[in-house]
C-alpha positions as a printed Julia matrix, in Angstrom:
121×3 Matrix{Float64}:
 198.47  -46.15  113.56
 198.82  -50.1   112.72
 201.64  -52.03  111.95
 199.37  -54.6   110.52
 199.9   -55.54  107.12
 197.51  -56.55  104.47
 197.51  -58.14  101.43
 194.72  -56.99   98.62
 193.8   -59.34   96.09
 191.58  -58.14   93.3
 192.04  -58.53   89.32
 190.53  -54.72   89.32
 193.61  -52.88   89.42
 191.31  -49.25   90.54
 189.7   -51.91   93.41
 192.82  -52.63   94.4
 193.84  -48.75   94.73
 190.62  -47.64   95.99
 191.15  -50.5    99.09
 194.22  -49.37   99.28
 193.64  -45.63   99.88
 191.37  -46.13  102.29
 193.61  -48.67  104.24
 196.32  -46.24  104.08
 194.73  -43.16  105.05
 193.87  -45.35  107.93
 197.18  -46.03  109.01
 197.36  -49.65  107.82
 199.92  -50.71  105.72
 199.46  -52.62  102.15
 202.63  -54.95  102.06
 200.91  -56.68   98.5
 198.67  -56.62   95.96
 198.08  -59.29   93.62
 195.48  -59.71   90.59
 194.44  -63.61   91.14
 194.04  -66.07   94.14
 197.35  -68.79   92.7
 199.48  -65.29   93.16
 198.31  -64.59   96.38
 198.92  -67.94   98.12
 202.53  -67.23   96.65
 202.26  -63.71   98.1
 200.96  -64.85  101.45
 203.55  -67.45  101.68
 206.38  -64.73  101.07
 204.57  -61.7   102.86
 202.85  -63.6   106.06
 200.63  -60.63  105.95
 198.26  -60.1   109.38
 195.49  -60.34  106.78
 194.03  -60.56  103.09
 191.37  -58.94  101.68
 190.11  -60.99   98.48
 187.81  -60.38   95.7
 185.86  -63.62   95.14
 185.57  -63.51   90.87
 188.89  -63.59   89.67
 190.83  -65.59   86.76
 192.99  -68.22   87.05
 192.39  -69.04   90.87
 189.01  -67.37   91.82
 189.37  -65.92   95.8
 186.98  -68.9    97.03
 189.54  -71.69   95.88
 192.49  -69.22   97.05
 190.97  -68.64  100.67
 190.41  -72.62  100.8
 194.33  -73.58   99.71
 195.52  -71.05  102.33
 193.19  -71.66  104.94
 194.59  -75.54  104.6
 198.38  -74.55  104.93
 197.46  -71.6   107.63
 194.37  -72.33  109.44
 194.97  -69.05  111.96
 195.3   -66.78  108.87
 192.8   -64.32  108.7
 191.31  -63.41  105.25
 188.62  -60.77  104.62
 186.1   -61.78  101.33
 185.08  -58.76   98.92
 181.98  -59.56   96.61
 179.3   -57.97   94.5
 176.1   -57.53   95.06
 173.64  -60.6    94.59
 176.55  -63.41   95.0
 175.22  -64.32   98.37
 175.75  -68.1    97.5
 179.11  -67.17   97.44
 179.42  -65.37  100.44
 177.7   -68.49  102.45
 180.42  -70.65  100.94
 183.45  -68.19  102.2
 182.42  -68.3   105.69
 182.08  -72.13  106.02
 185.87  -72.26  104.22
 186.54  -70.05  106.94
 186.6   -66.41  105.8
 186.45  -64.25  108.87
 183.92  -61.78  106.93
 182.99  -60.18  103.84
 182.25  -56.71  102.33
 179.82  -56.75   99.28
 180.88  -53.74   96.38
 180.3   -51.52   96.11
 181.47  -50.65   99.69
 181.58  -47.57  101.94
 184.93  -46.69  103.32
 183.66  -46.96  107.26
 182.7   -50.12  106.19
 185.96  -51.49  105.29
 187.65  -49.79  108.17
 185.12  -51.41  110.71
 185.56  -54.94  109.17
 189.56  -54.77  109.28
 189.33  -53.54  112.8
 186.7   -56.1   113.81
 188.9   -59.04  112.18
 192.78  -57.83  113.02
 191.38  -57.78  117.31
């Protein structure tokens, strides 16, 4: 078990529950979820989760703008990218604004469990 907690950030409300499951069943715990990167630097600023896991194409704020604002505030926060397949421009881009990894959808549970573990060491 973990008492790391994680905040998912996805405008696809089943995304968001699918991540979540699979967190869960892990023994992590989901303190947030949140539908667009403005809310989740508001989230992150009232959760200080141990890490975010962020869908890139959202409204509003997309994640890359999101992961850049927080980044700037919290440099030592450590946020997890989720993108689709063929946005590896984007992907680039998250990593050099400091993303500490990325899982392309659609993903395998082991992958997601691997990444968290790799990033939360």
């Amino acid at each position: 078990m973990s008492d790391k907690k994680i905040l998912l950030v996805d405008d696809a409300a089943f995304m968001r529950m699918m991540i979540k499951d699979i967190l869960v069943k892990n023994g992590y715990t989901v303190c947030g979820e949140e539908e667009d990167g403005a809310k989740a630097i508001e989230q992150y600023n009232a959760l200080q989760p141990d890490l975010i896991i962020m869908d890139i194409t959202m409204p509003n704020m997309d994640g890359l703008q999101a992961l850049k604002a927080i980044k700037k505030e919290h440099p030592q926060v450590k946020i997890v990218m989720c993108s689709a397949m063929g946005q590896e421009s984007y992907v680039v881009e998250a990593i050099k604004s400091g993303a500490a990894d990325f899982i392309v959808k659609p993903f395998q549970a082991d992958r997601i469990i691997s990444t968290v573990q790799k990033v939360l060491k």
